[in-house]
C-alpha positions as CSV (number, residue, x, y, z in Angstrom):
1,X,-22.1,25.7,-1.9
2,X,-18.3,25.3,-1.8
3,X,-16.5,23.4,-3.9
4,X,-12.5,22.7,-4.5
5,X,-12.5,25.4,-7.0
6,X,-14.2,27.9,-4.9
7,X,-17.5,29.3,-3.9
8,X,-20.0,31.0,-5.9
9,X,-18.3,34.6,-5.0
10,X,-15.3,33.6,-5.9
11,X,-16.9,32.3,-9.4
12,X,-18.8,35.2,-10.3
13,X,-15.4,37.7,-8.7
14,X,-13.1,35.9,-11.4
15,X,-16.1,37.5,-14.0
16,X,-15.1,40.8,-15.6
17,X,-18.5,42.3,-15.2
18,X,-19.2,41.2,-11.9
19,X,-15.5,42.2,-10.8
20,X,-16.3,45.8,-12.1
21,X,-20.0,45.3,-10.4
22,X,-17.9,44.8,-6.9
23,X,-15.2,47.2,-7.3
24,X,-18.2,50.0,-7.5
25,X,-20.0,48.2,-4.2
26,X,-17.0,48.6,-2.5
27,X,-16.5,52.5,-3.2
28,X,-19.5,53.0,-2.7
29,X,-19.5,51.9,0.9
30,X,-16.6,53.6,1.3
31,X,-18.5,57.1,-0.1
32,X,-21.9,56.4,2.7
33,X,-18.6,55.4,5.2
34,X,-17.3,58.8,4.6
35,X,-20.5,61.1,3.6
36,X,-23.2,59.6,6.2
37,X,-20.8,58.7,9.4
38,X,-17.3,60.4,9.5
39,X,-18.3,64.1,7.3
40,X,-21.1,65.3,9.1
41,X,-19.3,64.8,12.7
42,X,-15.9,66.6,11.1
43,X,-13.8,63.5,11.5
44,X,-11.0,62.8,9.7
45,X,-10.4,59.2,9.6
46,X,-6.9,58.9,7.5
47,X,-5.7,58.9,4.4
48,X,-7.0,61.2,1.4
49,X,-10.4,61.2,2.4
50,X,-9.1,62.2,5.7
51,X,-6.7,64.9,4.4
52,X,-10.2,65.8,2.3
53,X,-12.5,66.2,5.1
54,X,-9.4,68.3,6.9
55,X,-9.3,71.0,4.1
56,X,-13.0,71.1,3.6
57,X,-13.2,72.1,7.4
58,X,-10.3,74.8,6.4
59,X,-10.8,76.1,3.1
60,X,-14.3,74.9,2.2
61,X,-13.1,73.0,-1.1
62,X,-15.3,69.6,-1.3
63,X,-14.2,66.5,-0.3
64,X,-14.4,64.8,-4.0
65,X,-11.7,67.0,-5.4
66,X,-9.3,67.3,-2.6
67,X,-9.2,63.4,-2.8
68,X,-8.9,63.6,-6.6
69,X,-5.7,65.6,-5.9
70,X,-4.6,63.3,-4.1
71,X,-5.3,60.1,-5.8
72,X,-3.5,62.0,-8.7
73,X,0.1,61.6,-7.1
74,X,-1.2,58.4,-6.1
75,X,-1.5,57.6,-9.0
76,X,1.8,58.4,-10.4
77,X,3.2,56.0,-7.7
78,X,1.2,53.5,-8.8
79,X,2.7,53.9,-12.9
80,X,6.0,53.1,-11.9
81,X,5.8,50.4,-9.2
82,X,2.4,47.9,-10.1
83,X,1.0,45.9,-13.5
84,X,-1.1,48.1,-15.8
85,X,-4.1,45.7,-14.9
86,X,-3.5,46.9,-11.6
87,X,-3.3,50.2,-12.4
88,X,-6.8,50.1,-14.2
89,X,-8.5,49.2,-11.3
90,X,-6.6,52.2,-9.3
91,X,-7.1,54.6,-11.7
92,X,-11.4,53.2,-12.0
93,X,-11.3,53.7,-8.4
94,X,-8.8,56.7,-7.7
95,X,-11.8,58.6,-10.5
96,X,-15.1,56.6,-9.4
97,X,-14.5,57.1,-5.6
98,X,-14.6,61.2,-6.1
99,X,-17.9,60.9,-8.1
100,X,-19.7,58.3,-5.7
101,X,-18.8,60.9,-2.9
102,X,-20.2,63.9,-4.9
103,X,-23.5,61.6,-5.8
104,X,-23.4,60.0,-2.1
105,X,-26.2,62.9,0.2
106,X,-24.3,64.0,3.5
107,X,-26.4,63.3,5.5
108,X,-25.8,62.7,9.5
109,X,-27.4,59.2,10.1
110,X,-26.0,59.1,13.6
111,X,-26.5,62.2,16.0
112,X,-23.5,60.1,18.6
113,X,-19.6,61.0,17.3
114,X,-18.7,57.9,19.1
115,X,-21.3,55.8,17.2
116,X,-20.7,57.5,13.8
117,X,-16.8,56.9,14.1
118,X,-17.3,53.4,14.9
119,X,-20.3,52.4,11.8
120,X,-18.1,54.4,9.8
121,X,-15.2,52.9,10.5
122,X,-16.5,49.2,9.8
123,X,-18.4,50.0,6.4
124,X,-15.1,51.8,5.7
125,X,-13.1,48.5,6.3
126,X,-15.6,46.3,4.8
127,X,-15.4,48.4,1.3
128,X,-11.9,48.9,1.7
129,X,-11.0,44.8,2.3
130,X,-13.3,44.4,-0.6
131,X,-11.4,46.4,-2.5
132,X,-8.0,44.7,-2.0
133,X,-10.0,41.0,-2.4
134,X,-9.9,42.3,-6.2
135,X,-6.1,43.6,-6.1
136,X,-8.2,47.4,-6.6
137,X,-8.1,50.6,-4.6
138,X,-10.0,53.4,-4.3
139,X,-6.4,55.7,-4.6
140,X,-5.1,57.6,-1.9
141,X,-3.3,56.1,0.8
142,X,-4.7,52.6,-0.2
143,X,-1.7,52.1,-3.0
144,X,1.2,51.9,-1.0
145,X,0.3,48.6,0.7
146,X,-0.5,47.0,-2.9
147,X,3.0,48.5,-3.6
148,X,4.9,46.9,-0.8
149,X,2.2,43.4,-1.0
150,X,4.1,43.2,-4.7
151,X,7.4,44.0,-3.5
152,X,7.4,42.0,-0.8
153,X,5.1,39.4,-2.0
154,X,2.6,39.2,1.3
């Protein structure tokens, strides 16, 4: 049921708890994205869990902490340029996202690369557009854009 001051999931979204609720749906899909679609197949999508799955292949060192690393300088960017509510929601995110990938089995759901690129790829998005619905990020690569959004008010 819509109404002029929204729908329902736009009612319960304004909700502290339910925010928080969504901001951990959406990195988890990201985590089965990255762990059940583009890991097992050695794919690097982009961004940190990209750069991630690209030094596991080369040194071994797991995914989660390679994108802690990098959600780390992200971090820093975010300090100086957004809001402090903002940054809660990054720095939630830039330390959830790392766990949920260490909890999240690797397992290969899909035996096609093809396949596995493309499911991954749209539970990716979907976690990652859920994430900036809620002015949130996972870290990584996903800060600049609420950087210039701010900036340049988009």
């Amino acid at each position: 049921m819509i109404n002029r001051k929204g729908g329902l999931m736009q009612k319960t979204m304004r909700h502290p708890i339910f925010k928080w609720f969504w901001i951990v749906a959406a990195l988890e899909l990201i985590a089965i994205s990255i762990n059940m679609f583009y890991a097992p197949h050695a794919v690097a999508a982009g961004g940190a869990t990209g750069i991630a799955i690209l030094v596991q292949e080369v040194a071994g060192i797991q995914v989660g902490i390679t994108t802690m690393g990098v959600n780390l300088l992200m971090l820093l960017l975010a300090w100086f340029f957004l809001d402090r509510s903002t940054l809660k929601r990054i720095l939630f995110g830039s330390f959830m996202l790392p766990l949920l990938l260490w909890l999240t089995p690797e397992i290969n759901l899909v035996t096609d690369r093809l396949l596995a690129i493309i499911v991954g790829s749209v539970v990716f998005a979907f976690g990652v557009g859920f994430l900036y619905q809620m002015d949130a990020s996972s870290g990584g690569t996903t800060v600049p854009p609420l950087i210039f959004k701010k900036i340049l008010w988009l």
